[in-house]
N, C-alpha and C positions, 0 to 999 in steps of 0.2 A: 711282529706287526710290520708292517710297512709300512713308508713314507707317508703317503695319503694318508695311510689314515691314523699316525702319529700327530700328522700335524691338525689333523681335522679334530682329533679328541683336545689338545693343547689349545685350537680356537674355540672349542664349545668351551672349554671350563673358564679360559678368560673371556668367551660372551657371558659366561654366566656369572662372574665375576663383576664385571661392569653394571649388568643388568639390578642384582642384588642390589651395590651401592648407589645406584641412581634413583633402586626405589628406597633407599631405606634416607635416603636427603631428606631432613623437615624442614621448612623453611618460617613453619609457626615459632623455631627458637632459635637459637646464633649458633651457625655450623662453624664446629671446631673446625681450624685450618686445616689441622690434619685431614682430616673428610674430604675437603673441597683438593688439597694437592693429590690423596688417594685415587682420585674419582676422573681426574685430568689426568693421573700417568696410566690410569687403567683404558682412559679413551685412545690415548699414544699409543701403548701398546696395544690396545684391539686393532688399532688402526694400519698399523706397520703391518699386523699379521693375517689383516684384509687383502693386506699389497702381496705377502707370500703365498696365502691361500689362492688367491685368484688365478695365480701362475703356475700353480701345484693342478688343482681340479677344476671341476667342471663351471666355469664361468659363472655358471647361471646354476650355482647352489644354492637350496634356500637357507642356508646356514650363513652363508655370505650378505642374502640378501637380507635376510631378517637384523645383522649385524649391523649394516649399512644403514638399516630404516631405523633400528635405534638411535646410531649417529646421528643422524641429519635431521629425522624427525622430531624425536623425544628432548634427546640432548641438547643439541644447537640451536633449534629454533626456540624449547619451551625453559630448559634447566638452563645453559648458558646464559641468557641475558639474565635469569633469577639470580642467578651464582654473582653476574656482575652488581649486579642494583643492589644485593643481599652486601658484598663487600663495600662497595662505594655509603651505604648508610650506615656500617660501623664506624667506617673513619669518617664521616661526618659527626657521628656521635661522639666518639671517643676525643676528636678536632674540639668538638663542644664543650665537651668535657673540662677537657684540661684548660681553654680559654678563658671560661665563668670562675675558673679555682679563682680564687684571693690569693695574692703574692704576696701580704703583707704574714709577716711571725706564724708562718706554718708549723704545726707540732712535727714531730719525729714519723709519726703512723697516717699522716697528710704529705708529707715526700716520701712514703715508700708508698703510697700508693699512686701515685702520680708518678711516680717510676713505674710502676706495672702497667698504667693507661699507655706510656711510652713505649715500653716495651710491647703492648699490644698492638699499639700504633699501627712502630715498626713492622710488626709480624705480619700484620694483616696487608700494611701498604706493599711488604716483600710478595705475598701473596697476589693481590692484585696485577702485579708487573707481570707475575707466570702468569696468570688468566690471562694477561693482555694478550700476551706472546701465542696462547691459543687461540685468540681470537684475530691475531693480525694472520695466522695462517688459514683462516675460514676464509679471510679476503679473496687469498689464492685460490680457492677451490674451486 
């Protein structure tokens, strides 16, 4: 095979890769973090390999283009801001959460779970910082 079209088969399975887990995102129940960091590095790298394709072939491929109209349309304008509002009402929840607890003689099985609210917190608030950082580069675009 050839270069072209090495890389043209390597972009279809990661469009179609992206594609898959953008549709299979529910947003009727809480997206594991894993999902939501999954579905951002799959956007990066389609993204990166929009930038090699373009320079390899024909400008104006519809494999490219179709690529592109997922990004910008699907993604960014409808899941992106979901992705954020979906993050930002965990940690309001889980903020709530832990607030309302009673500080006063907590059992044993009432701090180990207020360790795992924390621990979620954590996870989720780490989470939203990478969505940030994808969304402070849409600025640029």
């Amino acid at each position: 095979m050839s270069l072209p079209n090495d890389l043209l088969e390597l972009f279809t399975s990661e469009y179609d890769k992206l594609e898959n887990l953008v549709n299979a995102l529910n947003f009727d129940s809480e997206l594991p973090v894993n999902e939501i960091v999954e579905v951002y590095y799959q956007i990066t790298s389609l993204s990166s390999l929009i930038t090699v394709v373009k320079s390899q072939l024909d400008k104006n491929n519809d494999a490219v283009s179709r690529a592109e109209k997922l990004i910008s349309e699907k993604f960014n304008s409808a899941i992106h801001p979901k992705i954020m509002e979906h993050i930002e009402t965990l940690i309001s929840d889980i903020t709530g959460n832990l607030q309302s607890a009673n500080s006063e003689q907590k059992s044993n099985e009432t701090i180990e779970n207020e360790a795992k609210l924390y621990e979620k917190l954590r996870e989720i608030m780490s989470t939203k910082e990478f969505v940030k950082q994808y969304d402070a580069g849409l600025s640029y675009d």
